[in-house]
PDB file with SEQRES, HELIX, SHEET and CRYST1 records, atoms N, CA, C and O in Angstrom:
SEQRES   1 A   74  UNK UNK UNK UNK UNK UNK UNK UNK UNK UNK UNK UNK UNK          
SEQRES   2 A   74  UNK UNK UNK UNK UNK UNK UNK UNK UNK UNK UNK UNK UNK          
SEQRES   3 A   74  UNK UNK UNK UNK UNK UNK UNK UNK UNK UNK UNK UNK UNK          
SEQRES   4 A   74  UNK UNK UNK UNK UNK UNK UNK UNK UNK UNK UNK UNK UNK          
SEQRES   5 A   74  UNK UNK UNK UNK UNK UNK UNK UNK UNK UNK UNK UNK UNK          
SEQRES   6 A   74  UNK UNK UNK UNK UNK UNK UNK UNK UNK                          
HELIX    1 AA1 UNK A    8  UNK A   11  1                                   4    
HELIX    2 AA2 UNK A   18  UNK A   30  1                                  13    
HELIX    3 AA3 UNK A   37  UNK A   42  1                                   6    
HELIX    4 AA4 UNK A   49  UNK A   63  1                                  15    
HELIX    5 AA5 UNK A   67  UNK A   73  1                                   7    
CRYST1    1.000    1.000    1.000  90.00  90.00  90.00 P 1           1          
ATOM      1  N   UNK A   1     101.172  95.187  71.963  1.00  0.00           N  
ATOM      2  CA  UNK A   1     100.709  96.422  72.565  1.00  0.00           C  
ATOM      3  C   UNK A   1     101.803  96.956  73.467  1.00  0.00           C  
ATOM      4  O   UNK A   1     102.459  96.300  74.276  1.00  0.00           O  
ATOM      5  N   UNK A   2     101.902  98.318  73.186  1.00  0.00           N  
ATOM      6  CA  UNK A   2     103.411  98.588  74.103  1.00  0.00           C  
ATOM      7  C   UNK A   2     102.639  99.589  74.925  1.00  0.00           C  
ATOM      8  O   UNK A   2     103.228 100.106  75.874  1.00  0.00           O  
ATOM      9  N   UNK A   3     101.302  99.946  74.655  1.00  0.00           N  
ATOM     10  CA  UNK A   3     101.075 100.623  76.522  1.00  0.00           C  
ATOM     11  C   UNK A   3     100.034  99.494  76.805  1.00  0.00           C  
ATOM     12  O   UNK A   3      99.779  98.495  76.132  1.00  0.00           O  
ATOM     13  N   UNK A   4      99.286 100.106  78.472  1.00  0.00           N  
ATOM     14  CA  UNK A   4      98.278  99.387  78.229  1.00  0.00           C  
ATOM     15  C   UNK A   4      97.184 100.241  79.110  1.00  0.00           C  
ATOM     16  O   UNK A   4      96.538  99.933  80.112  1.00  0.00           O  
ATOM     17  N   UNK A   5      97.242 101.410  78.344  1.00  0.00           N  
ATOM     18  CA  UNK A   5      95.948 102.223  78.565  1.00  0.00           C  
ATOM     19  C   UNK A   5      94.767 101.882  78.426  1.00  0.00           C  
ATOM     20  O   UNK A   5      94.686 100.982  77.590  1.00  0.00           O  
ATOM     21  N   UNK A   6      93.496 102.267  78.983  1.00  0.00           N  
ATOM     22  CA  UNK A   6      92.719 101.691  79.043  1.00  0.00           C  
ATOM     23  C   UNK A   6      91.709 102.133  77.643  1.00  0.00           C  
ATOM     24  O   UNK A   6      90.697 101.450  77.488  1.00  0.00           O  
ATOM     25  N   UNK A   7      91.892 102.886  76.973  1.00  0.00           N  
ATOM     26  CA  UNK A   7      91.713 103.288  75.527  1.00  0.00           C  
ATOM     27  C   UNK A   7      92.347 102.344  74.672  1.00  0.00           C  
ATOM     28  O   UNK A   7      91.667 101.984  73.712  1.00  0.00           O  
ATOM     29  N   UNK A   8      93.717 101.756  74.812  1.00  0.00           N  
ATOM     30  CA  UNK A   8      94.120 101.263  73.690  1.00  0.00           C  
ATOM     31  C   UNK A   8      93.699  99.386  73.908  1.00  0.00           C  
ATOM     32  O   UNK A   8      93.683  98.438  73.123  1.00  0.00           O  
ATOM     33  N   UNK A   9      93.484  99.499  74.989  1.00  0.00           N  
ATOM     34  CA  UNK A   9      92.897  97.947  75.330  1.00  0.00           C  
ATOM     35  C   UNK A   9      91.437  97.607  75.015  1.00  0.00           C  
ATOM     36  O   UNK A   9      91.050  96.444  74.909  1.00  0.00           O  
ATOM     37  N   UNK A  10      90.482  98.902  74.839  1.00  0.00           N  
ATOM     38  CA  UNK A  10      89.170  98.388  74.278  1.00  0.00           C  
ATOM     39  C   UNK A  10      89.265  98.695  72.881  1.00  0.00           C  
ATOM     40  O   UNK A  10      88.258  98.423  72.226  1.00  0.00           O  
ATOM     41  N   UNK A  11      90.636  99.402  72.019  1.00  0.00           N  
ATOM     42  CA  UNK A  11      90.627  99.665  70.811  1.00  0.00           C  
ATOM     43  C   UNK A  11      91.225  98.027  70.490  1.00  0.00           C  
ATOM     44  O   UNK A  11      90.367  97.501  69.781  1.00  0.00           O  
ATOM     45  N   UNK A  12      92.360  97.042  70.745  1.00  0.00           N  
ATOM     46  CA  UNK A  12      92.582  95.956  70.608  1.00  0.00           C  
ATOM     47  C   UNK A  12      91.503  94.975  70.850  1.00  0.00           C  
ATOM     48  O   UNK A  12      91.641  93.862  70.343  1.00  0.00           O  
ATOM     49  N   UNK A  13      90.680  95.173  71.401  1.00  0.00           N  
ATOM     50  CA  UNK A  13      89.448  93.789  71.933  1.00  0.00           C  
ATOM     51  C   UNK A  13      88.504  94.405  71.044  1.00  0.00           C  
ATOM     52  O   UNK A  13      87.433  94.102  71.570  1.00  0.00           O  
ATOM     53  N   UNK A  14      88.189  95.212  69.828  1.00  0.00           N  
ATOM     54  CA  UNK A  14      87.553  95.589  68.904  1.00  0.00           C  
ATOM     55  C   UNK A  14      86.274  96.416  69.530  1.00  0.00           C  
ATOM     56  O   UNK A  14      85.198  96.515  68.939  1.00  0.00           O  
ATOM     57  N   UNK A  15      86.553  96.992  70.813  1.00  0.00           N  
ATOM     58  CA  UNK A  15      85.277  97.547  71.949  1.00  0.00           C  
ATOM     59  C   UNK A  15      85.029  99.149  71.211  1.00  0.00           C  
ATOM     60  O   UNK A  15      84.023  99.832  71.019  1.00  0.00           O  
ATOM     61  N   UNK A  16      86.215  99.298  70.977  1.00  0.00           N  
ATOM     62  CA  UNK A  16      86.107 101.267  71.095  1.00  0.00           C  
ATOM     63  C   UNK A  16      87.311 101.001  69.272  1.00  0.00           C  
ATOM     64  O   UNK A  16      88.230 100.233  68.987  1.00  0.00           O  
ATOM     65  N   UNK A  17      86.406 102.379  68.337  1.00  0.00           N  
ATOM     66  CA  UNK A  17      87.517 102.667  67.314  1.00  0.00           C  
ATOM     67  C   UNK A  17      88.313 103.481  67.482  1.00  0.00           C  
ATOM     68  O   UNK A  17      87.905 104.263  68.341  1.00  0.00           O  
ATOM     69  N   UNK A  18      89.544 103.815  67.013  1.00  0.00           N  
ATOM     70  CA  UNK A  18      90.393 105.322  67.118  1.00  0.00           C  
ATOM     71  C   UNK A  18      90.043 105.868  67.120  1.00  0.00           C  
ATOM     72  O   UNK A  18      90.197 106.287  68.267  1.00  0.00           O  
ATOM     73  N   UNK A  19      89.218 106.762  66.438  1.00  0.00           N  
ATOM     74  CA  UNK A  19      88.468 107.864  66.481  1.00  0.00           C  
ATOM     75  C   UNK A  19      87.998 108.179  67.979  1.00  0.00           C  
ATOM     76  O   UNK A  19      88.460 109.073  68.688  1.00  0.00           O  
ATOM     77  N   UNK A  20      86.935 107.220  68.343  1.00  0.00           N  
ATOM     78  CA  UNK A  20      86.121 107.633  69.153  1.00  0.00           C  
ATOM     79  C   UNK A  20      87.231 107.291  70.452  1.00  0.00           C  
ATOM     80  O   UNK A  20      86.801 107.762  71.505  1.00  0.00           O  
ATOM     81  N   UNK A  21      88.289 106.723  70.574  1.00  0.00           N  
ATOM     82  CA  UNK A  21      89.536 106.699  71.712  1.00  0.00           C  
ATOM     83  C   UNK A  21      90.098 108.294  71.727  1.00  0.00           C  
ATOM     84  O   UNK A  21      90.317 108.876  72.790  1.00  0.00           O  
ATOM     85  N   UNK A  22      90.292 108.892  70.467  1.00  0.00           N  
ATOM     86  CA  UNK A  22      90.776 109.928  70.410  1.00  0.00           C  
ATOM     87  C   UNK A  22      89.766 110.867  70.865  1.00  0.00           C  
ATOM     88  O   UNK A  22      89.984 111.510  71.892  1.00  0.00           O  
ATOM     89  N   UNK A  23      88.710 111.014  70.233  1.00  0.00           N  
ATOM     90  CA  UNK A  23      87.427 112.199  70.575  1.00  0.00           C  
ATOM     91  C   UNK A  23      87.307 112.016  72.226  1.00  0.00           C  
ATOM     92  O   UNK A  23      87.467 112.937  73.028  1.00  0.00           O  
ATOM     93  N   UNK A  24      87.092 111.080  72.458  1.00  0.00           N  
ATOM     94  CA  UNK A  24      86.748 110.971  74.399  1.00  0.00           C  
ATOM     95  C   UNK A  24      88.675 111.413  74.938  1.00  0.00           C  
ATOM     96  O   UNK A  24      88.893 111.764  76.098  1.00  0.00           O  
ATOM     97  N   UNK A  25      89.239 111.362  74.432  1.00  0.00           N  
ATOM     98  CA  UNK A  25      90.774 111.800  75.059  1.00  0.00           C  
ATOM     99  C   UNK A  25      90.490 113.164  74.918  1.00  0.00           C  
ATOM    100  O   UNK A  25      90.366 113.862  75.924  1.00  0.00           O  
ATOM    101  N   UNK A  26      90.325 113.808  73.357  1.00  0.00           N  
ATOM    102  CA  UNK A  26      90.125 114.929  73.372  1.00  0.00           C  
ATOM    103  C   UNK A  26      89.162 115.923  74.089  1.00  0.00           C  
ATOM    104  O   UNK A  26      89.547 117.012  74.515  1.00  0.00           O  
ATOM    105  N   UNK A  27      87.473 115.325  74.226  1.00  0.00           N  
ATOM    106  CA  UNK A  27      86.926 116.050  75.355  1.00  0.00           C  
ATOM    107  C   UNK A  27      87.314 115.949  76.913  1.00  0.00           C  
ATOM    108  O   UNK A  27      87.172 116.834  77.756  1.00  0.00           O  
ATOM    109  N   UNK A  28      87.870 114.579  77.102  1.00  0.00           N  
ATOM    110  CA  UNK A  28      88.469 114.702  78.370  1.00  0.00           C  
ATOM    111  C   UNK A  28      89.386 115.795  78.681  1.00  0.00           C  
ATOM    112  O   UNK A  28      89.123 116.429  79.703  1.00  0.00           O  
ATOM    113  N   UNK A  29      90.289 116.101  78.084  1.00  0.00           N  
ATOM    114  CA  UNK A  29      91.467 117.068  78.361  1.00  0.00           C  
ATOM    115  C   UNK A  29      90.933 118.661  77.823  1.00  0.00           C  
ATOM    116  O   UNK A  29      91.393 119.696  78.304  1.00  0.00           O  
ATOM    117  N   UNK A  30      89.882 118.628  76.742  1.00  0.00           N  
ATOM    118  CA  UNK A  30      89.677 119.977  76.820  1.00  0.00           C  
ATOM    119  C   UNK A  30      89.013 120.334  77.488  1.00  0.00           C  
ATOM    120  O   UNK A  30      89.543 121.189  78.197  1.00  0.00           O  
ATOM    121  N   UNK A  31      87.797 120.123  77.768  1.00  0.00           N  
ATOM    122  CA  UNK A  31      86.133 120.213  78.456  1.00  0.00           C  
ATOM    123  C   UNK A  31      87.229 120.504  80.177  1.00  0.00           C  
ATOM    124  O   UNK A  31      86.621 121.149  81.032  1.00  0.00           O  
ATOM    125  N   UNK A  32      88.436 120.121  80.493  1.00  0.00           N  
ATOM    126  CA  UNK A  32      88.825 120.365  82.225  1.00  0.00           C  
ATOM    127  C   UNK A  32      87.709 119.330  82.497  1.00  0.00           C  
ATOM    128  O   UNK A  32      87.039 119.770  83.431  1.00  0.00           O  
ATOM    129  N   UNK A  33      87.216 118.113  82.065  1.00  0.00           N  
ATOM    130  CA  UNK A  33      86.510 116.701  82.565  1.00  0.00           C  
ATOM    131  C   UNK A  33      87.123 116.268  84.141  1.00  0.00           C  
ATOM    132  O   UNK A  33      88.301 115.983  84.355  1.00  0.00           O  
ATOM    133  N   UNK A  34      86.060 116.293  85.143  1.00  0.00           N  
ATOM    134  CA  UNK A  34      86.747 115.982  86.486  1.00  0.00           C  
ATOM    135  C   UNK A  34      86.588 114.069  86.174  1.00  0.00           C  
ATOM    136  O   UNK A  34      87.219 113.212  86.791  1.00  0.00           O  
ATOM    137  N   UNK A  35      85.563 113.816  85.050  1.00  0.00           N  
ATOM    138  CA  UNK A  35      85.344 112.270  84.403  1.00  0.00           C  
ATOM    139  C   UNK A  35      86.435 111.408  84.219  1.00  0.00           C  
ATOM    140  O   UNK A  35      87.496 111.724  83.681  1.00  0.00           O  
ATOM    141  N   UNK A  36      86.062 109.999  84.811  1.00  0.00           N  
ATOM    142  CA  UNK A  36      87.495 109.562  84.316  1.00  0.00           C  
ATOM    143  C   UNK A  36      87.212 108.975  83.193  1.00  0.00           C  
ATOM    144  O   UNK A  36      86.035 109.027  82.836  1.00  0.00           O  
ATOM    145  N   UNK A  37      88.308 108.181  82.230  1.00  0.00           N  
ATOM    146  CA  UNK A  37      87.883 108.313  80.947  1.00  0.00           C  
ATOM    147  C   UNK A  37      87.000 106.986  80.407  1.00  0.00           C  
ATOM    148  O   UNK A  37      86.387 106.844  79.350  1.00  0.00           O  
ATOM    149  N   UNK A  38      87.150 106.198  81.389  1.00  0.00           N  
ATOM    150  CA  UNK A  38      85.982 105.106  81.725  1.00  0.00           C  
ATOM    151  C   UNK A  38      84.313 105.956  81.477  1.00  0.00           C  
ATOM    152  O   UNK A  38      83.379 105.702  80.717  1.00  0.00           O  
ATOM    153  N   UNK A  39      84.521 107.002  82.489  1.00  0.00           N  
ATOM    154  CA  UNK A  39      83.583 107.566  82.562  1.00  0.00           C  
ATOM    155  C   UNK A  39      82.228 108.045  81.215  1.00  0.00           C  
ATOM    156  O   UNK A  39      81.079 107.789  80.855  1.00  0.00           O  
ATOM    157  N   UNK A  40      83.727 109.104  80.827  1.00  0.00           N  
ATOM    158  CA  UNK A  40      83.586 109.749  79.531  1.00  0.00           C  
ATOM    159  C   UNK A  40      83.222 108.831  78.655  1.00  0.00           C  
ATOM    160  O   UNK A  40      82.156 109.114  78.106  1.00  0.00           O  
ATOM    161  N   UNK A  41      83.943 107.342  78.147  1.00  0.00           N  
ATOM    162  CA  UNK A  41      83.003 106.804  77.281  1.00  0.00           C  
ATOM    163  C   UNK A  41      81.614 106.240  77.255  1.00  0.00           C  
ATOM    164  O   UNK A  41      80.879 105.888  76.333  1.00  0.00           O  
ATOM    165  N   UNK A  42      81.498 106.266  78.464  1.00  0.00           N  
ATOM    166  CA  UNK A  42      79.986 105.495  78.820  1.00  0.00           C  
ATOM    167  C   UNK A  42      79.119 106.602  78.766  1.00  0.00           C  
ATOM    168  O   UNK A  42      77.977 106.407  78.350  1.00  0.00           O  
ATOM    169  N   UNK A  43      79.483 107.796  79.134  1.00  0.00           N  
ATOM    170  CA  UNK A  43      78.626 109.257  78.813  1.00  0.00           C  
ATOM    171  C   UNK A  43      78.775 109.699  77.251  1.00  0.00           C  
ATOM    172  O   UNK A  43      78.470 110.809  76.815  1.00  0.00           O  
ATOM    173  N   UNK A  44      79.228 108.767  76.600  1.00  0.00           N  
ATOM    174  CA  UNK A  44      79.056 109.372  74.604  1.00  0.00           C  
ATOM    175  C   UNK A  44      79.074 108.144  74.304  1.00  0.00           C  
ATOM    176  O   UNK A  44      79.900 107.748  73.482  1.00  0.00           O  
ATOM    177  N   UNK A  45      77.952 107.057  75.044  1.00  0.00           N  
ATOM    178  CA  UNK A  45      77.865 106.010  74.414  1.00  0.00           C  
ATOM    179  C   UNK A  45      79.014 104.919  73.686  1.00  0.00           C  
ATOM    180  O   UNK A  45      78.611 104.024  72.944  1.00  0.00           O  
ATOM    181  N   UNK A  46      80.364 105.087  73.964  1.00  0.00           N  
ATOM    182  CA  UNK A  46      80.860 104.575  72.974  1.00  0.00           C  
ATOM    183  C   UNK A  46      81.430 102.616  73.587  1.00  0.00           C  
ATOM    184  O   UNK A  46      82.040 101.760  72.947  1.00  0.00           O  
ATOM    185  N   UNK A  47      80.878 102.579  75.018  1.00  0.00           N  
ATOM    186  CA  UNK A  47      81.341 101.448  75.345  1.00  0.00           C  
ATOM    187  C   UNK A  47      80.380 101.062  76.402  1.00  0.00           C  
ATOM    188  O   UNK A  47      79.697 101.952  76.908  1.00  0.00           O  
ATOM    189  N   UNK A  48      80.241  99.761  76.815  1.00  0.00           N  
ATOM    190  CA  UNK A  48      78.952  99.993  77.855  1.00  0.00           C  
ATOM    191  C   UNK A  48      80.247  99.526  79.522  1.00  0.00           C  
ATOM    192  O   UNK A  48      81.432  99.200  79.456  1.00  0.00           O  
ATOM    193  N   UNK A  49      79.561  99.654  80.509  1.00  0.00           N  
ATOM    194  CA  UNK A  49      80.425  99.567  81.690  1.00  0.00           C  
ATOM    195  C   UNK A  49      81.024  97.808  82.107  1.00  0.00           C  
ATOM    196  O   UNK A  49      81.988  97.453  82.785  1.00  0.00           O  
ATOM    197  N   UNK A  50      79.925  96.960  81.330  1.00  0.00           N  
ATOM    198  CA  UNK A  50      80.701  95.334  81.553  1.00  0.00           C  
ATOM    199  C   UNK A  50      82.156  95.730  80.494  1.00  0.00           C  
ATOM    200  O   UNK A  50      83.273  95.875  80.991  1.00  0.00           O  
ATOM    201  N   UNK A  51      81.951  95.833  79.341  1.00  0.00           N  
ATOM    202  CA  UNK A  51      83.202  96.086  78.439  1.00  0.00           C  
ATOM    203  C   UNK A  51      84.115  96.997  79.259  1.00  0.00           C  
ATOM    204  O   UNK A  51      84.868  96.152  79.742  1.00  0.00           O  
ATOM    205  N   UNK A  52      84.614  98.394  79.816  1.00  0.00           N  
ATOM    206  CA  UNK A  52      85.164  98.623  80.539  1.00  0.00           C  
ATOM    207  C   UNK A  52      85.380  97.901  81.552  1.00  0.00           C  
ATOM    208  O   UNK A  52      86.603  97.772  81.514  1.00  0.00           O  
ATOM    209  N   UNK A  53      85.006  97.327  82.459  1.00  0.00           N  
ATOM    210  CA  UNK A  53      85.123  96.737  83.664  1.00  0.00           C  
ATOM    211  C   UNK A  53      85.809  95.602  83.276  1.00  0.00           C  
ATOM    212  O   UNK A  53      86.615  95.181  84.106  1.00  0.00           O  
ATOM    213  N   UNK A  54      85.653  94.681  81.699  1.00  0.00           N  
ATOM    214  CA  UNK A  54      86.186  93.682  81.463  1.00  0.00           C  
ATOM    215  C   UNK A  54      88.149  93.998  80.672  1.00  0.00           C  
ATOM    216  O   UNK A  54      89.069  93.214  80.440  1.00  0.00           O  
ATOM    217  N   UNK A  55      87.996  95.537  80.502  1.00  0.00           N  
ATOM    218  CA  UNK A  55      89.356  95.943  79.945  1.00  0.00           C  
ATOM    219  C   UNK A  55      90.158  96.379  80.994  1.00  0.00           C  
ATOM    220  O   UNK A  55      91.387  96.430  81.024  1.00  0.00           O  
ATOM    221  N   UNK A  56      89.385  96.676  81.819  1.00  0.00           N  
ATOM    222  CA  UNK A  56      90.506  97.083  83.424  1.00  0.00           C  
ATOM    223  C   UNK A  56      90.879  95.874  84.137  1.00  0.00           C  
ATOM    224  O   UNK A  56      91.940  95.905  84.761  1.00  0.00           O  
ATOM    225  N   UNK A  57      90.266  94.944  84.144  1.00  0.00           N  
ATOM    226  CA  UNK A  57      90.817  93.545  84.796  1.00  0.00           C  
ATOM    227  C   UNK A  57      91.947  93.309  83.693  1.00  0.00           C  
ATOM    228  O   UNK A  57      93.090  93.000  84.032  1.00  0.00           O  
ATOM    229  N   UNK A  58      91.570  93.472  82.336  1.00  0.00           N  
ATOM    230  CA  UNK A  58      92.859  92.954  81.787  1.00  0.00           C  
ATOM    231  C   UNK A  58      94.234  93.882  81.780  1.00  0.00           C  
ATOM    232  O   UNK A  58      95.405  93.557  81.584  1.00  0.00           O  
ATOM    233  N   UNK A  59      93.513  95.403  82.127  1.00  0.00           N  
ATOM    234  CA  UNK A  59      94.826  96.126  82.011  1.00  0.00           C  
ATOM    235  C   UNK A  59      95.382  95.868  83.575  1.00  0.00           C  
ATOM    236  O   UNK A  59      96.604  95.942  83.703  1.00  0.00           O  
ATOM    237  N   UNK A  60      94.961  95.709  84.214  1.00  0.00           N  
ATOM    238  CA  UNK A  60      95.394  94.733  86.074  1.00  0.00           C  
ATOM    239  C   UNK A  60      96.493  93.996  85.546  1.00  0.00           C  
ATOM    240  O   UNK A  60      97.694  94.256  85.479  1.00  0.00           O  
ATOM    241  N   UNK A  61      95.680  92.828  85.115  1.00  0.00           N  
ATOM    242  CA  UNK A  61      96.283  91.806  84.623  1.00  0.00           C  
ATOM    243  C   UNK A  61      98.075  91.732  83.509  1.00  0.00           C  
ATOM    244  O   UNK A  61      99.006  90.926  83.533  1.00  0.00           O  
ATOM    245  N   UNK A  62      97.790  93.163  82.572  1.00  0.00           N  
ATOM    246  CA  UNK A  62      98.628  93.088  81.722  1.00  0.00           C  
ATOM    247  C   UNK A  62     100.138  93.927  82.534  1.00  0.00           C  
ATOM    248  O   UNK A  62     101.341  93.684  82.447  1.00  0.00           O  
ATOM    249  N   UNK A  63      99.448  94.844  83.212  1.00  0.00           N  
ATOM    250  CA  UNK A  63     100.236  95.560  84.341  1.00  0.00           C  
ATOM    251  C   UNK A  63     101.179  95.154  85.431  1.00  0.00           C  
ATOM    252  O   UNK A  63     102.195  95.783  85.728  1.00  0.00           O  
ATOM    253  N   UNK A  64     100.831  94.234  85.911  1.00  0.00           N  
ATOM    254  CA  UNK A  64     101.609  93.153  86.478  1.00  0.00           C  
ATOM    255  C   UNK A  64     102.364  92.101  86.345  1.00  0.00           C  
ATOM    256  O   UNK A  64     103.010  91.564  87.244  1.00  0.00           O  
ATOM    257  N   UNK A  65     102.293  91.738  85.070  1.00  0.00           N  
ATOM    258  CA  UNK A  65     103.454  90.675  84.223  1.00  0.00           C  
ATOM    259  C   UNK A  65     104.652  91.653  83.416  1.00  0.00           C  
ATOM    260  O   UNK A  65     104.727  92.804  82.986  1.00  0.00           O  
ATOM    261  N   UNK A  66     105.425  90.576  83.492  1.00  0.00           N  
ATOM    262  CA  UNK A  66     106.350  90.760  82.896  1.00  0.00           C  
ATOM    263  C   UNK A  66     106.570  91.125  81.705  1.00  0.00           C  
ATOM    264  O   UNK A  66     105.656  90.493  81.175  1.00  0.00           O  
ATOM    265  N   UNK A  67     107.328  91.925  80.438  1.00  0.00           N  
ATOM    266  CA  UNK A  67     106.845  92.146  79.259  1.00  0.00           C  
ATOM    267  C   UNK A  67     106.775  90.561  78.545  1.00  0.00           C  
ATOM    268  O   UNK A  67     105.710  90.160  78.074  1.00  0.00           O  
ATOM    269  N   UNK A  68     107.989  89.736  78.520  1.00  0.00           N  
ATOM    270  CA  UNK A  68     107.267  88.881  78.115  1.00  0.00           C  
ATOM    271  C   UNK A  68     106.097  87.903  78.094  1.00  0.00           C  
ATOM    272  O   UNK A  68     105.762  87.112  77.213  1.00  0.00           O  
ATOM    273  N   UNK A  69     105.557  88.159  79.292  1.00  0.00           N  
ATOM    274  CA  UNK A  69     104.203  87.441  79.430  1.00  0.00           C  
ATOM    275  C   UNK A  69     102.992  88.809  78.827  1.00  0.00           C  
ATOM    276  O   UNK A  69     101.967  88.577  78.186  1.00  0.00           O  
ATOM    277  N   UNK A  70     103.266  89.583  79.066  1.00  0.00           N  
ATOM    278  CA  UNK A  70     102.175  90.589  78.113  1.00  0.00           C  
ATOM    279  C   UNK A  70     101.834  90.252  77.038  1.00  0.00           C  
ATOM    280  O   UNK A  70     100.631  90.174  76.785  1.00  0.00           O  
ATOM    281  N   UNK A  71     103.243  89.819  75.654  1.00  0.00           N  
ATOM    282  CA  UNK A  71     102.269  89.221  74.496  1.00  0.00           C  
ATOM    283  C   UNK A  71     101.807  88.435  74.401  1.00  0.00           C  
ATOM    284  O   UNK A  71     101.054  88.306  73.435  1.00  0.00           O  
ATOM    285  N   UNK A  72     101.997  87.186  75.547  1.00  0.00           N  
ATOM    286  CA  UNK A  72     101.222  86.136  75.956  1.00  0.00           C  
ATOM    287  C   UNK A  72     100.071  86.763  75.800  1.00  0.00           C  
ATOM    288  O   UNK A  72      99.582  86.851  74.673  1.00  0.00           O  
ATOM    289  N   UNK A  73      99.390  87.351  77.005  1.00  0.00           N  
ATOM    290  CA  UNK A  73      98.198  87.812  77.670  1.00  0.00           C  
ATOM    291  C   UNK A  73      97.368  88.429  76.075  1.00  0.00           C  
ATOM    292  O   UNK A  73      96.220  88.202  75.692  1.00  0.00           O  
ATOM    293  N   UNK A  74      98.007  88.913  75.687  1.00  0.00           N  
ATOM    294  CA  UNK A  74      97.158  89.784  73.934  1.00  0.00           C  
ATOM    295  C   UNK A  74      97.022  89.061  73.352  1.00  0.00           C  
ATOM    296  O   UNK A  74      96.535  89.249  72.238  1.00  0.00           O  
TER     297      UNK A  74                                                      
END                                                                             
């Protein structure tokens, strides 16, 4: 994984599909969403808030190491 957005980290842990990473990016940025995008998926159903809450500790986590310990961490 070469980012570690919080979209592409519940698309790797099999939480969220592309599609629906893309559609919640896309209403986020068109709709002017004051939502963050945590937000936005839990408002179109597509993730529940333990699964987020469990992809932001890891994007913490992945954020703070080194790149080589990142593909560790994945």
């Amino acid at each position: 994984m070469s980012e570690t957005s919080l979209g592409e980290i519940l698309v790797s842990m099999g939480v969220l599909r592309e599609d629906q990473r893309y559609a919640a990016t896309e209403y986020q940025q068109l709709a002017g969403c004051p939502l963050t995008f945590g937000e936005v998926l839990l408002h179109h159903g597509y993730c529940t808030k333990e699964q987020i809450d469990e992809a932001l500790k890891l994007q913490t986590r992945l954020r703070s190491k080194k790149p080589h310990e990142v593909a560790a961490a994945v």
